[in-house]
Backbone bond lengths (Angstrom), bond angles and torsions (degrees), N, CA, C in turn:
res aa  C-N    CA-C-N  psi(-1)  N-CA   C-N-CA  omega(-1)  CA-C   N-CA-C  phi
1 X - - - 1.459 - - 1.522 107.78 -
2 X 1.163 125.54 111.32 1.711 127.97 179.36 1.267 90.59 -104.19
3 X 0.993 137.05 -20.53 1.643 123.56 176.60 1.853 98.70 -61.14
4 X 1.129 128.92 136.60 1.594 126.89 178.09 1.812 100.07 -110.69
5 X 1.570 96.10 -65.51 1.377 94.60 -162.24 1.923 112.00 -141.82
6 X 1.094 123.47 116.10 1.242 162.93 -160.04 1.570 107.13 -81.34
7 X 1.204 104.64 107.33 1.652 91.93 154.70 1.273 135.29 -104.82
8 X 1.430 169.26 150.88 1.318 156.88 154.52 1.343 103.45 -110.53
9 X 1.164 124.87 123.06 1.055 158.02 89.84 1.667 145.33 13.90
10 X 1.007 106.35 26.04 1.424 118.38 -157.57 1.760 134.76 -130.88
11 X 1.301 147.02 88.27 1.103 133.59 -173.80 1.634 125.62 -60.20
12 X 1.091 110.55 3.09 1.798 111.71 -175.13 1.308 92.36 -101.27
13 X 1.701 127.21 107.79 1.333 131.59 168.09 1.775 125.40 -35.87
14 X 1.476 93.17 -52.32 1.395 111.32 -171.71 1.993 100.57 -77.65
15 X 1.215 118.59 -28.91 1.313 97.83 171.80 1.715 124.02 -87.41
16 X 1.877 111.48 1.54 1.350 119.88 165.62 1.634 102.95 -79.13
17 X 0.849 111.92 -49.04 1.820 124.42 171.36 1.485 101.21 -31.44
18 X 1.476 113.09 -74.44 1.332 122.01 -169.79 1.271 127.62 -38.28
19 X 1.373 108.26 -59.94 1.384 143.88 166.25 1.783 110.15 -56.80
20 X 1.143 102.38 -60.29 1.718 92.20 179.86 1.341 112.76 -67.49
21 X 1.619 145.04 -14.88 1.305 151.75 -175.38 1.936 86.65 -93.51
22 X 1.166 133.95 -71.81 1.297 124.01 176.03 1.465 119.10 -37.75
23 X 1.291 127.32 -41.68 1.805 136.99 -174.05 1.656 81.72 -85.47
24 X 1.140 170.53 99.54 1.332 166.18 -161.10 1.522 96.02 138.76
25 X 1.146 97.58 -85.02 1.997 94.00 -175.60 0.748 100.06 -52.77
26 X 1.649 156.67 -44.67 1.360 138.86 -166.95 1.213 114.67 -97.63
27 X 1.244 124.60 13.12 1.890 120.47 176.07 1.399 90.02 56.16
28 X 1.703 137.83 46.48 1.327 109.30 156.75 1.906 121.72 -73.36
29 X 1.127 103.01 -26.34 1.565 93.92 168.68 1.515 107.17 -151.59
30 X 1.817 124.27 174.70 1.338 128.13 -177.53 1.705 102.19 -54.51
31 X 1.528 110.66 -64.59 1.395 102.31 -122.89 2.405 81.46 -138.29
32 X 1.140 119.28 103.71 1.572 101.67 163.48 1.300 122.92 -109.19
33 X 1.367 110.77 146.93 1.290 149.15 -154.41 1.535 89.67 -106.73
34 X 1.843 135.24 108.79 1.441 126.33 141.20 1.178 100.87 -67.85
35 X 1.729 100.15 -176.30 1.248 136.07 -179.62 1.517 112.23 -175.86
36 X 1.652 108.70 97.78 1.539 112.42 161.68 1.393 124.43 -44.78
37 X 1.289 122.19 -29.93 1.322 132.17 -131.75 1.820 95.20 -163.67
38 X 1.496 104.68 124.61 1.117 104.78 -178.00 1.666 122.59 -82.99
39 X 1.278 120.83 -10.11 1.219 151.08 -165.40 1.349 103.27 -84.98
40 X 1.564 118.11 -47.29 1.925 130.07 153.10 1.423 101.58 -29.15
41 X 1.349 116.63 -62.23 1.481 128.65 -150.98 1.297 114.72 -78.35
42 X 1.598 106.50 -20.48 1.503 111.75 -172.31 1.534 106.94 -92.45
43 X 1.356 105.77 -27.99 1.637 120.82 -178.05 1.720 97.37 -65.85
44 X 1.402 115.41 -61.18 1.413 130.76 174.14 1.467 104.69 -34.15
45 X 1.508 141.88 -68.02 0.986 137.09 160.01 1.069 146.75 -23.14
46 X 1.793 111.37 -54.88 1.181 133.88 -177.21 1.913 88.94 -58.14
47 X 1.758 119.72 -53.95 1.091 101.49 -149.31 1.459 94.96 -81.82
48 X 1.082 168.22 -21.16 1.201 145.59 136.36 1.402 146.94 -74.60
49 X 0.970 111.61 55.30 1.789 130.11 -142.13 1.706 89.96 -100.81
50 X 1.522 122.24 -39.37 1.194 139.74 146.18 1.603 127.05 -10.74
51 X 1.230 89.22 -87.04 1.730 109.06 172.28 1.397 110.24 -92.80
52 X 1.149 92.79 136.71 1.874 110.72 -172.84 1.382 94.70 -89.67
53 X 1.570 138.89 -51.80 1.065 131.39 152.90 1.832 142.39 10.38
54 X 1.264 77.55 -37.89 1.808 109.31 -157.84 1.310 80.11 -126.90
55 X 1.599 163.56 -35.54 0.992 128.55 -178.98 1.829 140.71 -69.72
56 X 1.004 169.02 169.97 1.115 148.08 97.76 1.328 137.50 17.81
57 X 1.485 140.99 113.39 1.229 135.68 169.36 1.552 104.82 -68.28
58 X 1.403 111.03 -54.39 1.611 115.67 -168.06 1.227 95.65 -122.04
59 X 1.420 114.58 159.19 1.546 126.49 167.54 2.087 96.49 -129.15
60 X 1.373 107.09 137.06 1.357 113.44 172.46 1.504 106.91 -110.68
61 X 1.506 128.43 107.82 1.166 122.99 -165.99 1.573 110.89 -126.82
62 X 1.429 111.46 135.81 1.317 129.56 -169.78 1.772 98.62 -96.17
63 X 1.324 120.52 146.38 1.252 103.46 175.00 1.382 124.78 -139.78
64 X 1.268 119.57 31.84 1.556 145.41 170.68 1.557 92.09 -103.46
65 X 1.194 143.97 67.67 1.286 131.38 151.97 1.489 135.94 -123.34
66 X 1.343 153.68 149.70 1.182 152.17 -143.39 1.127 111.46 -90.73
67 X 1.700 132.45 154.99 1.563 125.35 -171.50 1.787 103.29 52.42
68 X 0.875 169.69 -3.55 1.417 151.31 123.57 1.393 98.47 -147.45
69 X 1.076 127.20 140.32 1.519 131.09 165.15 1.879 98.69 -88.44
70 X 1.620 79.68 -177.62 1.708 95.39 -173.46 1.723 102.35 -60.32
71 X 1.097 127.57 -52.47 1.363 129.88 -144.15 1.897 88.34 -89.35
72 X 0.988 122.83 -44.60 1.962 104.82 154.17 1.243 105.84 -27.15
73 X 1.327 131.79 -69.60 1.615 141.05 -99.89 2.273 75.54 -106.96
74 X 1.378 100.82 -36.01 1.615 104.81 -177.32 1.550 103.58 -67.77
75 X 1.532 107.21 -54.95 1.744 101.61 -179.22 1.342 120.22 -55.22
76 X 1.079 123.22 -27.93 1.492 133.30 -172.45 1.866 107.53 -78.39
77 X 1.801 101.02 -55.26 1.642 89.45 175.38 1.348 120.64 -66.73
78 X 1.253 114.59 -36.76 1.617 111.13 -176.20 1.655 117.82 -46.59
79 X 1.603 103.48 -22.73 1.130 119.06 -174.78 1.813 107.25 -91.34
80 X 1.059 130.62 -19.77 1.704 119.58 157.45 1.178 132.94 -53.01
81 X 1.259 117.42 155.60 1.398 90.20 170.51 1.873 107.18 -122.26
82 X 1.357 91.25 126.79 1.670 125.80 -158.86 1.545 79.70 -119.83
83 X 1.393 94.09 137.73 1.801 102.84 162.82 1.203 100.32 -126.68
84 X 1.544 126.66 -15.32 1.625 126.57 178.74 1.578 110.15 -68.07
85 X 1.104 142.28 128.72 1.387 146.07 -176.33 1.737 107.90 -58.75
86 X 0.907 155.57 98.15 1.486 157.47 173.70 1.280 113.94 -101.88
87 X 1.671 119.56 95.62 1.318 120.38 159.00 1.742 131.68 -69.97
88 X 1.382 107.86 113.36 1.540 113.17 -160.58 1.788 83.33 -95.86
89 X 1.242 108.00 155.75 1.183 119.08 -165.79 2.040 85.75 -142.31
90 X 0.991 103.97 116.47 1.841 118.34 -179.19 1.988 96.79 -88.89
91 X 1.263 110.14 94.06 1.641 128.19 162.62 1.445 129.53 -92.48
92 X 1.568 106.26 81.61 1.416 116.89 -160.37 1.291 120.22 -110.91
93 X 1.282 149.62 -166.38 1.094 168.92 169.86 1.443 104.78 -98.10
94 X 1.288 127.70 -63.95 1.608 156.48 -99.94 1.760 79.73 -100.40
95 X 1.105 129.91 144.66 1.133 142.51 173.13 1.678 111.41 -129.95
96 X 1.313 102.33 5.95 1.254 100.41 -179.00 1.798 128.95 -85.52
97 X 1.327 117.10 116.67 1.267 131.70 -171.06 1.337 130.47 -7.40
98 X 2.171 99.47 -45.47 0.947 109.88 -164.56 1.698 110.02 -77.53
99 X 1.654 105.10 -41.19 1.224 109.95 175.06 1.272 121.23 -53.43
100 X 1.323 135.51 -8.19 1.263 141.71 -139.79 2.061 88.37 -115.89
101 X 1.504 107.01 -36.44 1.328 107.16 176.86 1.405 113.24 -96.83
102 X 1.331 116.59 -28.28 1.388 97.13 156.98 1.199 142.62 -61.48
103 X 1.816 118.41 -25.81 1.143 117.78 171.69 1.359 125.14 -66.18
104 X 1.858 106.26 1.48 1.455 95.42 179.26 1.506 114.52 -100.33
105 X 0.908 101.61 7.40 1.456 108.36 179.19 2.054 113.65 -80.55
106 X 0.988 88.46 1.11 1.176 104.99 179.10 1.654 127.24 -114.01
107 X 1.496 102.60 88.90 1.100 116.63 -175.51 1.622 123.31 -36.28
108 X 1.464 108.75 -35.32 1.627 123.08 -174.51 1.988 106.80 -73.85
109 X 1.639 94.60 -22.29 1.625 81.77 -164.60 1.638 100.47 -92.40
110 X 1.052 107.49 140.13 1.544 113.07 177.23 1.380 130.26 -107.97
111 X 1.607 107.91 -3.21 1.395 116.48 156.72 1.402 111.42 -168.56
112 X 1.525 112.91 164.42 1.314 117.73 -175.41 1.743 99.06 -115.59
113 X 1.288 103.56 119.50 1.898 105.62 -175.88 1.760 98.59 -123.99
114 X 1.724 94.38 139.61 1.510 106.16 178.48 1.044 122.25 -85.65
115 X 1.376 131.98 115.67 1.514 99.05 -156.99 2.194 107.48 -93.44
116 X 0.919 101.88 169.96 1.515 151.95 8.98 1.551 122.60 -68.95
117 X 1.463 99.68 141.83 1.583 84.91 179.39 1.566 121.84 -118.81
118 X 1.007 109.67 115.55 1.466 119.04 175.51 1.086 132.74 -62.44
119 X 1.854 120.68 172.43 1.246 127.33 -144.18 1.833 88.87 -73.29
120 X 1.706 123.60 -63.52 1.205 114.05 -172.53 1.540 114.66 -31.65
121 X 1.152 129.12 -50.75 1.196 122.53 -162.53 1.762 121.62 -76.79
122 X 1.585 102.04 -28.03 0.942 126.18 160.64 2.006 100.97 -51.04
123 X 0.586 94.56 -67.89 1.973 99.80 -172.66 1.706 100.61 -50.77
124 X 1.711 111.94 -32.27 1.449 115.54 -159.17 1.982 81.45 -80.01
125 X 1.314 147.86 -45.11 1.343 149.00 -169.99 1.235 107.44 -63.09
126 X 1.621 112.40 -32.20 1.388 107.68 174.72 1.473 120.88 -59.36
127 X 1.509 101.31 -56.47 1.720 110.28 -158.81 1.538 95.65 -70.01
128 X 1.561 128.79 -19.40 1.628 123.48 170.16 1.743 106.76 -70.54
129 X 1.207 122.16 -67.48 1.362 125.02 -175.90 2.115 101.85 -43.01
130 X 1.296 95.71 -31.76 1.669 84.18 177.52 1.146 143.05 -86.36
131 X 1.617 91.21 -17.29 1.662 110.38 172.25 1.833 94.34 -76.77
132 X 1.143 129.80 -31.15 1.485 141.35 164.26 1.177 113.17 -29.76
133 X 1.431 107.47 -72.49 1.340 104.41 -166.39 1.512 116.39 -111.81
């Protein structure tokens, strides 16, 4: 498992639930990190942005959420300075077109997943985060 430590990203309780009991049965990573609130996560960052140690391998990010949405939470990290590689993976609902091209504009995100997201794909984040790191 090179995946260590996981963040989500997400204000829907029951879909951090979901997701952290699925990343569990499948050994997708050591140790996950929620986040109601993307603004937690960005603060969290900032203070270890330093040590890679302390960072995140993957981030799973929802981006319909209240007090900063996802695409804040993207302008803001791109802007740290992280030298550890962090594949953010955008886990949405949103089927909408536009979001789908904006997320590519974003060098950090490495895929756009509908959620719910399942175990295959779950396995497909692994073998990317590992060729990663």
């Amino acid at each position: 498992m090179k995946n260590k430590l996981t963040y989500i990203i997400d204000d829907d309780k029951m879909s951090v639930k979901l997701m952290t009991i699925l990343m569990a049965k499948n050994k997708f990573c050591e140790e996950v990190h929620p986040f109601n609130n993307a603004q937690f996560a960005i603060t969290k960052l900032k203070q270890n942005c330093i040590e890679n140690e302390n960072l995140p391998d993957a981030i799973l990010l929802d981006l319909n959420m209240p007090v900063m949405d996802g695409w804040q939470f993207l302008d803001e990290f791109i802007q740290l300075p992280i030298k550890k590689e962090i594949s953010i993976f955008i886990i949405t609902s949103s089927i909408d077109p536009i979001d789908i091209e904006i997320s590519k504009k974003y060098s950090v995100v490495k895929d756009y997943i509908l959620k719910p997201i399942r175990v295959q794909k779950l396995n497909e984040l692994c073998i990317i985060i590992g060729e990663i790191n």
